[in-house]
Z-matrix of the N, CA and C atoms (Angstrom, degrees):
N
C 1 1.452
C 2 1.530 1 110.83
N 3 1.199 2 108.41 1 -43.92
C 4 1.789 3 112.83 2 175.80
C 5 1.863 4 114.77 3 -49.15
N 6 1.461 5 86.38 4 -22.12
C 7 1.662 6 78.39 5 -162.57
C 8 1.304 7 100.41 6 -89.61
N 9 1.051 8 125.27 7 -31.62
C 10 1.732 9 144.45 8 155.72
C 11 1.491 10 95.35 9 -13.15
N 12 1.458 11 104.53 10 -86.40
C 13 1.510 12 115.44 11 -166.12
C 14 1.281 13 86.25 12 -69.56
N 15 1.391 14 172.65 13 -144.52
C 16 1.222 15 161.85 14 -114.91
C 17 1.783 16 124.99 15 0.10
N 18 1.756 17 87.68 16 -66.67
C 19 1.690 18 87.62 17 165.94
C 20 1.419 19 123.50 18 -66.13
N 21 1.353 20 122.72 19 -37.03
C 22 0.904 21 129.74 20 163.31
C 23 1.320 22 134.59 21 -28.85
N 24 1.546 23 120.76 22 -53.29
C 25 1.159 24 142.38 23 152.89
C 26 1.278 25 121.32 24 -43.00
N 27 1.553 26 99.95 25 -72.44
C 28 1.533 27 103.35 26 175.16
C 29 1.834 28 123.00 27 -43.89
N 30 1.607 29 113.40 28 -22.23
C 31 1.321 30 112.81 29 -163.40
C 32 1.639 31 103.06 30 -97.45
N 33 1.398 32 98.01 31 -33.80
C 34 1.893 33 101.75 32 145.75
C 35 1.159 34 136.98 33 -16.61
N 36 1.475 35 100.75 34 -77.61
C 37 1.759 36 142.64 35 160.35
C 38 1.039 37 100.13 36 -35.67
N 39 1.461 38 129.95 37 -55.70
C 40 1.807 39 116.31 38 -162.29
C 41 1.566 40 96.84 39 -80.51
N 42 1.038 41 111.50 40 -35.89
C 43 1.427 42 110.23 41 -154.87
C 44 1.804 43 103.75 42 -63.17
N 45 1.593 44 90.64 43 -65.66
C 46 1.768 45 84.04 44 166.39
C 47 1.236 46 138.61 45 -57.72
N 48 1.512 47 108.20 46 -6.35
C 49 1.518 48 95.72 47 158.24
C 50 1.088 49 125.37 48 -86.58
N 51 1.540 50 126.87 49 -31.78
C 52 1.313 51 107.46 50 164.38
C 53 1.488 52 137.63 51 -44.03
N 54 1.598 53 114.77 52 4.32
C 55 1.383 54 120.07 53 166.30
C 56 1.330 55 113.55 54 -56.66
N 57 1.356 56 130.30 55 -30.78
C 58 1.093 57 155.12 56 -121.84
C 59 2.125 58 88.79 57 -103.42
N 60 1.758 59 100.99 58 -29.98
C 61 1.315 60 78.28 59 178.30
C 62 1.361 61 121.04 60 -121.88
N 63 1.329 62 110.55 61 13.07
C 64 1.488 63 150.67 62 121.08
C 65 1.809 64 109.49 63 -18.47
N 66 1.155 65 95.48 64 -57.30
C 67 1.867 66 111.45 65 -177.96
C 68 1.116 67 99.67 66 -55.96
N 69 1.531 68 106.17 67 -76.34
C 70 1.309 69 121.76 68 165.51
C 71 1.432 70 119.88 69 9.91
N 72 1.102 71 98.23 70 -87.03
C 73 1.667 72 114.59 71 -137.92
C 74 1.826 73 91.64 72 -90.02
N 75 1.261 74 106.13 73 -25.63
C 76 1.757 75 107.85 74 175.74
C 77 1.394 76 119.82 75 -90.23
N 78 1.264 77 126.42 76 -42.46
C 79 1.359 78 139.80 77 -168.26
C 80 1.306 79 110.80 78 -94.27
N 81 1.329 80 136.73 79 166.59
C 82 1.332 81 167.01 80 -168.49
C 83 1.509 82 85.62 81 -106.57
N 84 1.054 83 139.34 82 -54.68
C 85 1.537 84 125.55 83 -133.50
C 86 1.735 85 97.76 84 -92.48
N 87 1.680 86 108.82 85 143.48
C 88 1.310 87 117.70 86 -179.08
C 89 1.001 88 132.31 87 -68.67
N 90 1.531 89 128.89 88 91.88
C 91 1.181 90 137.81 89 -166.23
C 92 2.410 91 124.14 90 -89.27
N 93 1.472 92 82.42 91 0.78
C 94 1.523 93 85.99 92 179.83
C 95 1.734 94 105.77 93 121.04
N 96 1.812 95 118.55 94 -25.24
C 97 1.315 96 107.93 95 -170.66
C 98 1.666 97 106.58 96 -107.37
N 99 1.451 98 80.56 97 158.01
C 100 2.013 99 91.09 98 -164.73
C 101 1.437 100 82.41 99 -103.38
N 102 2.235 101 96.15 100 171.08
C 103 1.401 102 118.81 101 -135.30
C 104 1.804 103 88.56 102 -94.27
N 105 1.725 104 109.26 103 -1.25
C 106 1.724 105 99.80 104 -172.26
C 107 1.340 106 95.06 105 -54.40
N 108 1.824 107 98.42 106 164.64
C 109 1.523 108 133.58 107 -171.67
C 110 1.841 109 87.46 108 -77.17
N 111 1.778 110 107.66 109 160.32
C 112 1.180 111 101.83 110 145.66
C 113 1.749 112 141.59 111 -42.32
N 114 1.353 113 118.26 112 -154.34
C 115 1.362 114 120.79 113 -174.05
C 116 1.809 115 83.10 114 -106.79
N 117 0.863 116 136.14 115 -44.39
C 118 1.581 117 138.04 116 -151.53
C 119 1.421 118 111.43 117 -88.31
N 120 1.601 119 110.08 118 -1.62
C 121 1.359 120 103.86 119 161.75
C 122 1.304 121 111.70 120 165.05
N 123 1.096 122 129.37 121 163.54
C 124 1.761 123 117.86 122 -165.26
C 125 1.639 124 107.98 123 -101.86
N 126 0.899 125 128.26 124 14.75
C 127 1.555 126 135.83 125 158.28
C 128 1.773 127 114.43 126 -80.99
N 129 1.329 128 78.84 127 -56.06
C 130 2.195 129 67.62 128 -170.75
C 131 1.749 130 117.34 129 -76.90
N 132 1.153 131 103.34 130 142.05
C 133 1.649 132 92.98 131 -169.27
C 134 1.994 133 92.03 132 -128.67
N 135 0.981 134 103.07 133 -155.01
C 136 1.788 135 105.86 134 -166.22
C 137 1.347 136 109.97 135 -95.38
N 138 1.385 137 110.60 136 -19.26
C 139 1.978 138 111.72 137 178.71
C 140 1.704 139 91.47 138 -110.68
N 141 1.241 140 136.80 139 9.01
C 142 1.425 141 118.64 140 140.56
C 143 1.429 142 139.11 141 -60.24
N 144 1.289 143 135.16 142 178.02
C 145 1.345 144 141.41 143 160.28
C 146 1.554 145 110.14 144 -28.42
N 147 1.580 146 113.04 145 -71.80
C 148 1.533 147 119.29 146 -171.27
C 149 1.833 148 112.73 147 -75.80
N 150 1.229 149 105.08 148 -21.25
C 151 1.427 150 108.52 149 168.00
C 152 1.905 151 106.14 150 -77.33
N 153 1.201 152 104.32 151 -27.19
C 154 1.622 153 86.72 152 169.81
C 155 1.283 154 119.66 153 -98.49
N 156 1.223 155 123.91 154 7.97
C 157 1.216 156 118.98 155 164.92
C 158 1.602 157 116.33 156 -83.84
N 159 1.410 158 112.27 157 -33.31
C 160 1.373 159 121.55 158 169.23
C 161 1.398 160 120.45 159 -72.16
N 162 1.084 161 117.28 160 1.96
C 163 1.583 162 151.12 161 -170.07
C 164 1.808 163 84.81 162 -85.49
N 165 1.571 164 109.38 163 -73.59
C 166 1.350 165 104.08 164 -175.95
C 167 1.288 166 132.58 165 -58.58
N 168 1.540 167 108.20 166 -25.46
C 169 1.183 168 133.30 167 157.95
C 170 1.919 169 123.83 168 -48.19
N 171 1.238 170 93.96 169 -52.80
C 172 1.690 171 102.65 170 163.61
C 173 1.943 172 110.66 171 -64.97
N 174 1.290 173 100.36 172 -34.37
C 175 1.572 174 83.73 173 -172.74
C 176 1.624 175 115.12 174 -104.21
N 177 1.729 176 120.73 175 23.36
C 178 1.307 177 160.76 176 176.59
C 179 1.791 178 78.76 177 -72.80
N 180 1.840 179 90.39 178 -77.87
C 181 1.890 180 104.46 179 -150.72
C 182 1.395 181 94.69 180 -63.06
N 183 1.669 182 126.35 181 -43.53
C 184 1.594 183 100.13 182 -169.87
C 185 1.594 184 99.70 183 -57.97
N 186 1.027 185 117.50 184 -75.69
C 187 1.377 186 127.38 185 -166.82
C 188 2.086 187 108.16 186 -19.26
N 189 1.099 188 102.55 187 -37.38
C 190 1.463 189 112.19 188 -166.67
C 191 1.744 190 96.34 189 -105.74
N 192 0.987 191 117.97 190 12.27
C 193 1.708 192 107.84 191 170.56
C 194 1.689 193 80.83 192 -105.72
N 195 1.387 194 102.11 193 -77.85
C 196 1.304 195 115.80 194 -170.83
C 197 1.597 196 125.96 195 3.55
N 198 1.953 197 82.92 196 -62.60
C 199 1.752 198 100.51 197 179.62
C 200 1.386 199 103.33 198 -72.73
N 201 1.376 200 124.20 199 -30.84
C 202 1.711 201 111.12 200 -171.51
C 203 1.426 202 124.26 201 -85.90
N 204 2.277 203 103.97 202 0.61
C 205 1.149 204 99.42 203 175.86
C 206 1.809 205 114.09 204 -86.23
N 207 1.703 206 96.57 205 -30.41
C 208 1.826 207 123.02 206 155.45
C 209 1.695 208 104.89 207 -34.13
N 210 1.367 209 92.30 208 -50.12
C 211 1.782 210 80.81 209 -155.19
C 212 1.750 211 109.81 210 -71.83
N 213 1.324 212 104.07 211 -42.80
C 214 1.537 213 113.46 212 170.20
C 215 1.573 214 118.51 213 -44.60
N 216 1.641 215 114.43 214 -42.96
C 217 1.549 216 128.37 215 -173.31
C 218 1.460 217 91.34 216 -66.41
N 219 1.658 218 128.60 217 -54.54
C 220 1.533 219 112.94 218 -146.02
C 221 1.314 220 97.85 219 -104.43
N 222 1.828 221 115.30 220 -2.61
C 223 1.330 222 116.83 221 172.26
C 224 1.507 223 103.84 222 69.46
N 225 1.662 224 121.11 223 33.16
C 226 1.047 225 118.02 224 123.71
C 227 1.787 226 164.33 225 -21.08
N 228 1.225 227 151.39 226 159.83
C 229 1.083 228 127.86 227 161.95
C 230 1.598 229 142.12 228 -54.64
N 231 0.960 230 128.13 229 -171.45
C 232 1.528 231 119.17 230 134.77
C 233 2.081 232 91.63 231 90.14
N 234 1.307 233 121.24 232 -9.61
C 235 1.559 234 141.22 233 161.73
C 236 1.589 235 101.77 234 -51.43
N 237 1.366 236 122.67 235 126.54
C 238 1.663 237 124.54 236 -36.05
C 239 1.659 238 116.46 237 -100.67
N 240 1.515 239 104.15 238 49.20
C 241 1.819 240 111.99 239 177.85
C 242 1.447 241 79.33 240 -74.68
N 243 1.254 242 118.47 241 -63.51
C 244 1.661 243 105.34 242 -146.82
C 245 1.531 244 134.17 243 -63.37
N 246 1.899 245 97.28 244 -23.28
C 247 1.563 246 102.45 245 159.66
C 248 1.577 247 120.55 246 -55.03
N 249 1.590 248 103.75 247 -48.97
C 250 1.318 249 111.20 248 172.49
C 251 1.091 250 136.98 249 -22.39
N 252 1.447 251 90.23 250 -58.85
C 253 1.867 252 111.59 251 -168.79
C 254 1.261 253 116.62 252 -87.67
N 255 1.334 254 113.76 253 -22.63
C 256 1.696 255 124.95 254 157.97
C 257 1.221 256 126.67 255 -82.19
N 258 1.532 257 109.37 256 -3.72
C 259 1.567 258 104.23 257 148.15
C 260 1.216 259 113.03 258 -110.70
N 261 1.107 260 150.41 259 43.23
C 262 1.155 261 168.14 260 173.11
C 263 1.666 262 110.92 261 -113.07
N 264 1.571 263 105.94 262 -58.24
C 265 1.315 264 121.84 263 176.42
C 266 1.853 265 99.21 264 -57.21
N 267 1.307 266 115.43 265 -58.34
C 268 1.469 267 119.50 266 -172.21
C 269 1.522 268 106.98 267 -40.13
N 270 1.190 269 100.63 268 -57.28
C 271 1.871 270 108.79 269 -163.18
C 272 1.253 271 99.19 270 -52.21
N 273 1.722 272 121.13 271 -57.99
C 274 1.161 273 139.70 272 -173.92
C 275 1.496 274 103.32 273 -39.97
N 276 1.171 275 123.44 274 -62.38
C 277 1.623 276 144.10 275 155.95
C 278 1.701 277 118.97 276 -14.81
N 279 1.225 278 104.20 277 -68.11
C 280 1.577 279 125.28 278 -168.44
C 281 1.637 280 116.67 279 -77.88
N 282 1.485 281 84.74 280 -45.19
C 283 1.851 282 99.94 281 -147.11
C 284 1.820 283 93.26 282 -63.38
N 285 1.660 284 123.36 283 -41.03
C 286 1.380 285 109.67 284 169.16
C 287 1.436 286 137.75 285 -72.49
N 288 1.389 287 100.75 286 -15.69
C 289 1.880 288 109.95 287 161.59
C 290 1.160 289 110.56 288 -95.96
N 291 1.387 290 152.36 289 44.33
C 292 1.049 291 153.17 290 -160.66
C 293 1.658 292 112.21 291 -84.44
N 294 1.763 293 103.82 292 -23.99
C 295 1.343 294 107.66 293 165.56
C 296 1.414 295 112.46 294 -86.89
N 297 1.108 296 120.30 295 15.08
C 298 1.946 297 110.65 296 -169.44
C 299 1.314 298 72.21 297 -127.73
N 300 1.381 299 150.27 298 -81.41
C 301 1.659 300 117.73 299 -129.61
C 302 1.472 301 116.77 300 -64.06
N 303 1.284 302 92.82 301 160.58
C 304 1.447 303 110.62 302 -179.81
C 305 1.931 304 107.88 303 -56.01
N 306 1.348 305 104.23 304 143.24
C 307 1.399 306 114.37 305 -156.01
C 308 1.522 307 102.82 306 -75.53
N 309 1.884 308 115.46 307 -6.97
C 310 1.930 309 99.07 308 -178.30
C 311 1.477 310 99.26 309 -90.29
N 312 1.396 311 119.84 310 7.18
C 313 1.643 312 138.02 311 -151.85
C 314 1.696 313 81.95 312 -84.79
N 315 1.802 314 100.75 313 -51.84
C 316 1.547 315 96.91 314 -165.81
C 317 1.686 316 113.83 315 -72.39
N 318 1.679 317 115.77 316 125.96
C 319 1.445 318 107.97 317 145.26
C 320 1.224 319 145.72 318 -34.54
N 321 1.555 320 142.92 319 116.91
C 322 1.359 321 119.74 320 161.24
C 323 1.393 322 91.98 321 110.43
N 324 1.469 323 104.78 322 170.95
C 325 1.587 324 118.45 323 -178.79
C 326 1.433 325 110.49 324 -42.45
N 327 1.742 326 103.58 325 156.40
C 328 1.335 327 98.58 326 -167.04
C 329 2.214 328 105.70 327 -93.18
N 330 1.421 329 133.13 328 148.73
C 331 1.178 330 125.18 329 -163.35
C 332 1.380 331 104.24 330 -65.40
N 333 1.296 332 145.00 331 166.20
C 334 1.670 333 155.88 332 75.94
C 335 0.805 334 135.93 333 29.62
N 336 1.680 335 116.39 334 -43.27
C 337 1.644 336 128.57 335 166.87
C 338 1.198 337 122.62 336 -72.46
C-alpha cells in the first residue's frame, strides 16, 4: 500500500513540474530555462510563437499526469491510459527544448557542454 501512495506522489511531482515550462514560455519571470533556440532550428526559442505552443503542450502533460497521479490515489478511472498519455505528452514537451530546460529536468548523466 505504501508504494501505492509513493508512485502516486511521485507522478504528481512530475506533473507539476511541468508547470515550470508552462512559466516558461508565458511569463517573463525566471524559471530555470535558458534563451537557446529549439533542436529544429535556431530561430524558434521558448517565448516565441512555437515555444508557446509547446507551452500548452507542457501544461497538456501536467494537467494529464496530475489527474493520473489523482486517479491512481482515489483509484479512480482512466488507470493506466492516463499515465501513458502524460508521458507521451512530456517527451513531446521536452524532447524539442532539450537545450533550454533546466539541467535537473534532464535524466541521466549530466552533458559536456
Amino acid at each position: 500500500m505504501f508504494l501505492h501512495y509513493l508512485i502516486s506522489v511521485v507522478i504528481i511531482m512530475h506533473g507539476l513540474a511541468h508547470l515550470s515550462g508552462t512559466m516558461a514560455a508565458f511569463t517573463a519571470r525566471d524559471v530555470g530555462f535558458s534563451d537557446k533556440p529549439w533542436l529544429f532550428s535556431k530561430g524558434a526559442t521558448l517565448r516565441g510563437p512555437s515555444g508557446k505552443l509547446f507551452g500548452l503542450v507542457w501544461l497538456a502533460a501536467a494537467i494529464t499526469l496530475v489527474d493520473s497521479g489523482l486517479s491512481l490515489l482515489f483509484h479512480w478511472g482512466g488507470w493506466p491510459a492516463l499515465p501513458i498519455a502524460g508521458s507521451i505528452l512530456s517527451l513531446i514537451a521536452i524532447v524539442p527544448w532539450w537545450n533550454t530546460v533546466v539541467p535537473g529536468a534532464k535524466a541521466g548523466p549530466p552533458s559536456m557542454d
